[in-house]
VMD Tcl script that draws the C-alpha trace (Angstrom):
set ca {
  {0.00 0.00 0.00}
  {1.63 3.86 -1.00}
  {2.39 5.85 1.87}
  {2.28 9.85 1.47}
  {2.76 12.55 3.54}
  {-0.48 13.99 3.70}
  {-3.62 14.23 0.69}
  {-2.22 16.97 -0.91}
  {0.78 14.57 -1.83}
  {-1.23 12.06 -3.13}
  {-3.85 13.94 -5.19}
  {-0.86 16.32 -6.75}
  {0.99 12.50 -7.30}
  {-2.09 10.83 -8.87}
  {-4.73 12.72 -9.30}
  {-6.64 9.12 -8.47}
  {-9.95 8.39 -10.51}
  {-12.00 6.82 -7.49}
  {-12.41 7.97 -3.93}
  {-9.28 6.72 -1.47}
  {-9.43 5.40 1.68}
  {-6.97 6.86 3.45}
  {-5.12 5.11 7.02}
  {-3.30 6.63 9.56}
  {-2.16 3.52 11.42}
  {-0.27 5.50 14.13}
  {-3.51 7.83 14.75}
  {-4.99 4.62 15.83}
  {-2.03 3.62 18.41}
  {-2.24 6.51 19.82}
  {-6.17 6.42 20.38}
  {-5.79 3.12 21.77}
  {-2.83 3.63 23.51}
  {-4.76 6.33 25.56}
  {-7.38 3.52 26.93}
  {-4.95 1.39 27.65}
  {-3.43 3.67 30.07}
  {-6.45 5.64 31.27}
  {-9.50 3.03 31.67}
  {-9.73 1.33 35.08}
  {-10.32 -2.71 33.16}
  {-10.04 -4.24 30.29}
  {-10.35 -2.67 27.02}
  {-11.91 -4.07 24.37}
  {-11.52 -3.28 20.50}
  {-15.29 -3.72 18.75}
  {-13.52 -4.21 15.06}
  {-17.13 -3.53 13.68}
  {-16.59 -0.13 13.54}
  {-13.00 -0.86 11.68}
  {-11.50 -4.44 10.89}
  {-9.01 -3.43 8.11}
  {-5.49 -4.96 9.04}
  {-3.60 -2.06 9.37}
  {-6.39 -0.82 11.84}
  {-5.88 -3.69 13.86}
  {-2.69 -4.05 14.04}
  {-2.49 -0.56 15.43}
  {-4.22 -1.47 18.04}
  {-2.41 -4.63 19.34}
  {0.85 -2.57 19.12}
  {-0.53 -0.08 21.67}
  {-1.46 -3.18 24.26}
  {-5.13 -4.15 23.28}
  {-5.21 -7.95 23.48}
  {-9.44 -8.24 24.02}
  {-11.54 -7.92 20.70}
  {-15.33 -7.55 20.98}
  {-16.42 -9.62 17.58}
  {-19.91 -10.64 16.17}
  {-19.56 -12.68 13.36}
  {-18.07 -15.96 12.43}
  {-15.24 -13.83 9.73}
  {-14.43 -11.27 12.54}
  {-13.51 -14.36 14.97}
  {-11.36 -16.21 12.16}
  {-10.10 -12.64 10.93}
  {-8.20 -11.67 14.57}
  {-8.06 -15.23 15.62}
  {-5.26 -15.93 12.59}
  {-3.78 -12.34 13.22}
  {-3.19 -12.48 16.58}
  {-3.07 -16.24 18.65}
  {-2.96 -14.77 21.81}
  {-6.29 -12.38 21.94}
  {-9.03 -13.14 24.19}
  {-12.09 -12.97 21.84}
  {-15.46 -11.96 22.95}
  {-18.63 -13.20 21.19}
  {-20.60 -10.07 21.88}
  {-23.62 -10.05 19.41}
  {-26.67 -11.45 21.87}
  {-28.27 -13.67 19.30}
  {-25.92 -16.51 17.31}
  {-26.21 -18.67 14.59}
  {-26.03 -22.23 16.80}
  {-23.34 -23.52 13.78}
  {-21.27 -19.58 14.50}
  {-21.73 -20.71 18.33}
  {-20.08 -24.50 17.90}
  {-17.40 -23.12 15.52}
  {-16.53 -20.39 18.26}
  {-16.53 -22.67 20.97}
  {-14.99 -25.90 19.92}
  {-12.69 -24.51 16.91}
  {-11.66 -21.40 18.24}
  {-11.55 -21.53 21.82}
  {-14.15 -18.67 22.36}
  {-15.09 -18.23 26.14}
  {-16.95 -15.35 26.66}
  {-20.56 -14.84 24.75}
  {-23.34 -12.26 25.70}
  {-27.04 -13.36 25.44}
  {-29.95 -10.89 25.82}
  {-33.42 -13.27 26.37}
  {-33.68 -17.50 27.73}
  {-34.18 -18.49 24.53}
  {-30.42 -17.53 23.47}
  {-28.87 -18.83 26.76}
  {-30.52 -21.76 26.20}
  {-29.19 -21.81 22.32}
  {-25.63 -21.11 24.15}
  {-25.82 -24.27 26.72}
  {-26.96 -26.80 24.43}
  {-24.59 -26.15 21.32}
  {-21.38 -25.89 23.87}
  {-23.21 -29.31 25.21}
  {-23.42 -27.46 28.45}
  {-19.73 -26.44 28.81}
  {-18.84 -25.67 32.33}
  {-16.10 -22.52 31.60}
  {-18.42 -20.09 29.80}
  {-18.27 -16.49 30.65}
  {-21.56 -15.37 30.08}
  {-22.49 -11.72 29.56}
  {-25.83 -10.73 29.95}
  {-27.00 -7.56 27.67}
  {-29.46 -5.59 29.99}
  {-31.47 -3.00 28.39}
  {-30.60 0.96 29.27}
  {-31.86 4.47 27.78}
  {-29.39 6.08 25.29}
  {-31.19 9.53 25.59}
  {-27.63 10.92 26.03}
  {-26.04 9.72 22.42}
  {-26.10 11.40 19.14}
  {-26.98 7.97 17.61}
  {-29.90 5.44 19.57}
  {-29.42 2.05 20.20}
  {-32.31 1.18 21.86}
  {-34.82 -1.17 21.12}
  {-32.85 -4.25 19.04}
  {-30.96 -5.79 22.21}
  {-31.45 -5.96 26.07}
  {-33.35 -7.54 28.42}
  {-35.59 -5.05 31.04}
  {-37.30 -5.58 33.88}
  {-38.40 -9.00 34.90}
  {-37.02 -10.66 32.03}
  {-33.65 -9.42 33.02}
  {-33.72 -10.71 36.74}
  {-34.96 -14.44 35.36}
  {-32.08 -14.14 32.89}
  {-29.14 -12.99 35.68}
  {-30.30 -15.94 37.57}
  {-30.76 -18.56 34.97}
  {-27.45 -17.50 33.77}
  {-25.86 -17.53 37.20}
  {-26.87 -21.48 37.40}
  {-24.73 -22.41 34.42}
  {-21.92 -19.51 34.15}
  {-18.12 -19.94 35.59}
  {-18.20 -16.52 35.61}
  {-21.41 -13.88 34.84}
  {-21.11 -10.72 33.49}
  {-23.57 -7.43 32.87}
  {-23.48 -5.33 29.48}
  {-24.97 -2.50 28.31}
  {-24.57 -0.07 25.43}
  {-25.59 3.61 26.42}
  {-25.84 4.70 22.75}
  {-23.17 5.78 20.22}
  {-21.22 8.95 20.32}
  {-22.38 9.54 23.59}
  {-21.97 13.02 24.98}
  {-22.85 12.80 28.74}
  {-20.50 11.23 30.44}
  {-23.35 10.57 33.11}
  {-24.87 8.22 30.96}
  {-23.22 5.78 32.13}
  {-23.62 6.40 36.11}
  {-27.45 6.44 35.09}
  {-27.26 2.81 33.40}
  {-25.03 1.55 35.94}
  {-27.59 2.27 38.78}
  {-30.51 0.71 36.50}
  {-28.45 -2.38 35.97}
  {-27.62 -2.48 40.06}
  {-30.74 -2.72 40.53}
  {-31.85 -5.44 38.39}
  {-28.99 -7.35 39.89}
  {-29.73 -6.92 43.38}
  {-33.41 -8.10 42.20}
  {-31.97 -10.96 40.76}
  {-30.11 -11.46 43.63}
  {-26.92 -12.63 42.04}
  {-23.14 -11.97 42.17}
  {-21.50 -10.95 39.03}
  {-18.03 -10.91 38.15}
  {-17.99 -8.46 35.27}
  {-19.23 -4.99 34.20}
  {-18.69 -4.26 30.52}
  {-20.40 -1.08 29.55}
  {-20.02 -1.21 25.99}
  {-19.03 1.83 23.92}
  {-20.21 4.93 22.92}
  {-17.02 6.86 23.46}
  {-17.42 10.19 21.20}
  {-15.30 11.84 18.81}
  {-14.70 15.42 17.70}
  {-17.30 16.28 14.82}
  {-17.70 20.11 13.29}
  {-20.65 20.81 15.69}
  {-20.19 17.96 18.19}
  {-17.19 18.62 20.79}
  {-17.69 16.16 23.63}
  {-16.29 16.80 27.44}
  {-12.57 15.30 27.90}
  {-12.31 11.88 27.77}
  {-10.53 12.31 31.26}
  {-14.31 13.25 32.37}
  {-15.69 9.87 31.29}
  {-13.12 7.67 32.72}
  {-13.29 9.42 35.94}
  {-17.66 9.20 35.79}
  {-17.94 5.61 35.07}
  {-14.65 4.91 37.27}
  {-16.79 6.50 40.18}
  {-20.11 5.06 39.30}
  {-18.40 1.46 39.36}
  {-16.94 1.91 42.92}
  {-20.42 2.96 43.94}
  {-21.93 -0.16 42.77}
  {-23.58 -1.71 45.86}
  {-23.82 -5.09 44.20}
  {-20.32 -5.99 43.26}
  {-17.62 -8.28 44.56}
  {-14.49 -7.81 42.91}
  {-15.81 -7.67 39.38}
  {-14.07 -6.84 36.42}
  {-14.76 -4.00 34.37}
  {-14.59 -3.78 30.70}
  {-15.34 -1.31 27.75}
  {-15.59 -1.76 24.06}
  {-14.94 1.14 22.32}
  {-14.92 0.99 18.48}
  {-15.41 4.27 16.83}
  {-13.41 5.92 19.67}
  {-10.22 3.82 18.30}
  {-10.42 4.66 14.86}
  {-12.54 7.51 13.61}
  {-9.51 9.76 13.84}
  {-7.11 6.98 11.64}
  {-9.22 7.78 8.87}
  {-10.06 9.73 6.38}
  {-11.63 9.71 2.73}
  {-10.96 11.73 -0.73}
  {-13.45 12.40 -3.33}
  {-13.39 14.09 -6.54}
  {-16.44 16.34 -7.65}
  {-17.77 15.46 -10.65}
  {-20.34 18.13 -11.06}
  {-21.20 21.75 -9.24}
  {-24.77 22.84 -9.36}
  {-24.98 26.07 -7.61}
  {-24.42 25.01 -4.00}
  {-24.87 21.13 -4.69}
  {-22.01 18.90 -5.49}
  {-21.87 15.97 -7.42}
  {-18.95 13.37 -5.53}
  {-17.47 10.27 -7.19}
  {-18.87 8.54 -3.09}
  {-21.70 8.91 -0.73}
  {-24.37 6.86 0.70}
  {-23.54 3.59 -0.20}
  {-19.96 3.92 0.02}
  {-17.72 5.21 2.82}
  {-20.32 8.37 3.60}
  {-22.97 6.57 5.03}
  {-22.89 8.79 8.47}
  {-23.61 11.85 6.69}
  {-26.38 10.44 4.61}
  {-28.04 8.01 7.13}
  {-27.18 9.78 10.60}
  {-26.87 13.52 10.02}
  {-23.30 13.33 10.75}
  {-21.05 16.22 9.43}
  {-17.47 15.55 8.93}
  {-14.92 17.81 8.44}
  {-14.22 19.23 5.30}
  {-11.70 20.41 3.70}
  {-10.49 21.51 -0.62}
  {-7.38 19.71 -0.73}
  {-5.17 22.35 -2.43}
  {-1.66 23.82 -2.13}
  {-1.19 27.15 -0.82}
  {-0.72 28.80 -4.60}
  {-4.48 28.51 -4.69}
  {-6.04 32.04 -3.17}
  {-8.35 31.22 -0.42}
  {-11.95 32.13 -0.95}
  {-14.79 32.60 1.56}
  {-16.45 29.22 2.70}
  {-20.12 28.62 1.29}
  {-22.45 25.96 2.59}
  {-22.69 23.21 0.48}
  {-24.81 19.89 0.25}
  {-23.55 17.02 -2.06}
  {-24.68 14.20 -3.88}
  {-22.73 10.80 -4.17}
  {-22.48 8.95 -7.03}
  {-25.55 6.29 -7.35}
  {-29.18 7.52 -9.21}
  {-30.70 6.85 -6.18}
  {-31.77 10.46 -5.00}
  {-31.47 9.50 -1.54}
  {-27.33 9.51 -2.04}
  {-27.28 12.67 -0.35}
  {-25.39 14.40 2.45}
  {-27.27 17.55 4.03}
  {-24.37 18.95 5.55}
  {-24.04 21.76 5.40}
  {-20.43 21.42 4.24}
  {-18.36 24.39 4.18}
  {-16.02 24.56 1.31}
  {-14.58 27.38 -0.88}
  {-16.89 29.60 -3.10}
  {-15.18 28.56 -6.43}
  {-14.99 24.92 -5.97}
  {-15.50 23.08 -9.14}
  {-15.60 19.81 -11.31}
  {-12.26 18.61 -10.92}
  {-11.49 19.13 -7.65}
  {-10.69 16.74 -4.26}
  {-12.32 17.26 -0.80}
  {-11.07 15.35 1.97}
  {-13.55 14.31 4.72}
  {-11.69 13.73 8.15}
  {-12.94 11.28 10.98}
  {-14.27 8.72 8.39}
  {-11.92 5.64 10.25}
  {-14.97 4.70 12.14}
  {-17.85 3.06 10.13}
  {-16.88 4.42 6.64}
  {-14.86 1.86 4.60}
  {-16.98 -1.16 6.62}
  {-20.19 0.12 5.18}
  {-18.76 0.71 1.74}
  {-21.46 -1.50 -0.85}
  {-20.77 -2.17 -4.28}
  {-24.73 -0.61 -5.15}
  {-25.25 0.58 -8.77}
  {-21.63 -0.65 -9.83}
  {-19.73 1.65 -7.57}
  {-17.59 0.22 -4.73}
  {-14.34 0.61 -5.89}
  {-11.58 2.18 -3.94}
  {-8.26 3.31 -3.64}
  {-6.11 2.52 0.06}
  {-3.59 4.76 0.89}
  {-1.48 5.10 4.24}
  {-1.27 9.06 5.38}
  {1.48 10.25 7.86}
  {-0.10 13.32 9.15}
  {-2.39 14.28 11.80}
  {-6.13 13.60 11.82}
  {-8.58 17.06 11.12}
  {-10.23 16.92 14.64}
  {-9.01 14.98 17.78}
  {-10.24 14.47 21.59}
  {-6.18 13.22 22.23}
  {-4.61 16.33 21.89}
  {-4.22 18.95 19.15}
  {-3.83 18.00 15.77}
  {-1.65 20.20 12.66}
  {-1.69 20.15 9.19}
  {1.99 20.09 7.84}
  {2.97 23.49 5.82}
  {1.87 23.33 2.38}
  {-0.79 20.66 2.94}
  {-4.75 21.68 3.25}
  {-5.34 25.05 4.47}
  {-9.20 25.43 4.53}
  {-10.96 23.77 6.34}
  {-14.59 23.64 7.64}
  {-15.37 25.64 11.31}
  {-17.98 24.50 13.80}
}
mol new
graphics top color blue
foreach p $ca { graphics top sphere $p radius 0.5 }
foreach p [lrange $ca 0 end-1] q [lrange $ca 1 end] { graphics top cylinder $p $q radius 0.2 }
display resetview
């Protein structure tokens, strides 16, 4: 795969016909580097959000050694890479065949279930297997996220306390999960779902042995700028200790788009300006899905040297490349009055959730990889440049 030293250097080197994934492997150490060191347990790397190589690699060279995976190809796909990672089988409801394979042919421990009838599934295809680590997903409000979660997994109420203690009966060791919503911007969302979940414990009237809260760890978006990370740690670090319930449990966290938003990034050419609408070579089906499907604004920026005269930014909405009219990104995207056919926008903070979506819908799909040595657009780890000469507008909150 080229390396270059920043987009500029590859559009002025290629001036490439499709959009371009673009890596920055050590952005990605240094994300997960910083949960390493700061979170009080175990971290956990939920590849959904990212399971390109390079991506995870970065990862296990700053210390991570726990993968949250779903599927039977993201259990093969770090299992080969890296023999010594603990895998957890985190999506509550299995194939029974995914189950088996995990168990017996890859040495998988820890699953999470979210109802009886998938804890059942779980004890009869490991033919009641006496080491499981079972994880039950309990059901709390993501009223503080930018993106919901509710409603697809977690038990509630009494369904949760007969699940705790059915699951107590056959576990080696139980655990409690919960997912407070993605790009979550209250840290206190969590001290809020770990007192509903304390209570359905002491209901249930079990001991558990782990606390995984899941992920929802923001990002820096034009118009989003979450509290320090510092300020989550220290909430859910707090919140833990207060637990009434616990007994030296473990606690774990699975943050995916918190690892690797900032490692990537994604060039498009415009094809076509009508007044303040622009016609991209990507969008909604490809590695832009966020901005279509979620509202999410990334930064934005006309990658240019500094020959070019700066103009005044203008609002902009675009259109990716498919005839289906809804391949579109509201925005607004701030970019320079004269931008025209021909030219290359980069969109930072695309690592998390862009190239796994990609589709290959109405014969697009095709892409360009490219490792990038410079700094991500927006970061919550520290301040972030742009190298002279490289990109030098770029969109404001």
């Amino acid at each position: 795969m080229e390396r270059h030293s920043s987009a500029l250097a590859l559009v002025l080197g290629s001036e490439p016909d499709l959009p371009v994934h673009c890596i920055r492997p050590h952005v990605a150490t240094k994300a997960a580097d910083w949960f390493v060191r700061n979170f009080p347990g175990d971290v956990l790397y939920a590849i959904k959000a990212n399971p390109h190589p390079l991506i995870l690699d970065a990862v296990y060279r700053a210390g991570v050694r726990w993968f949250d995976v779903a599927s039977m190809p993201e259990i093969e796909l770090v299992s080969d890479r890296f023999p010594d990672a603990t895998l957890a089988f985190m999506h509550p409801v299995k194939a029974r065949s995914a189950i088996r394979r995990a168990y017996f042919d890859y040495g998988v421990r820890i699953f999470a279930v979210d109802s009886l009838e998938e804890l059942t599934k779980l004890v009869g295809e490991t033919n009641g297997a006496q080491d499981l680590h079972i994880i039950a997903r309990l059901a709390v409000s993501s009223d503080y996220a930018a993106h919901k979660l509710e409603g697809k997994f977690g038990a509630q109420g009494a369904e949760a306390v007969m699940l705790l203690r059915e699951a107590r009966g056959v576990a080696h060791e139980l655990g409690v999960s919960f997912h407070v919503g993605s790009q979550c911007m209250r840290p206190e969302a969590w001290r809020i779902a770990m007192t509903v979940v304390s209570d359905l414990i002491r209901q249930a009237g079990v001991t558990v042995d782990i606390v995984d809260i899941g992920g929802g760890f923001p990002c820096r978006y034009p118009g989003l700028t979450p509290p320090p990370l510092e300020l989550y740690v220290a909430e859910i670090k707090a919140a833990f200790d207060d637990m009434p319930v616990l007994e030296n449990a473990d606690l774990w966290c699975e943050p995916g788009r918190a690892l690797c938003a900032e490692a990537g990034s994604h060039i498009v050419r415009v094809e076509l300006r009508k007044g303040n609408v622009l016609h991209i070579n990507d969008g909604a089906y490809g590695a832009l899905y966020d901005a279509a499907h979620n509202g999410l604004v990334f930064p934005a920026t006309l990658v240019h040297s500094a020959e070019r005269p700066q103009r005044p930014l203008t609002p902009f909405k675009l259109y990716g490349p498919t005839c289906d009219s809804i391949d579109a990104m509201e925005g607004p995207f701030l970019l320079p009055a004269d931008i025209s056919e021909g030219d290359y926008i980069e969109f930072g903070m695309t690592g998390a959730y862009g190239a796994a979506l990609t589709t290959r819908f109405n014969g697009f799909g095709d892409y360009i990889e490219a490792v990038l040595c410079d700094a991500p657009m927006m970061s919550v780890y520290g301040a972030s440049s742009q190298p002279a000469n490289d990109t030098i507008v770029t969109q404001e909150q």
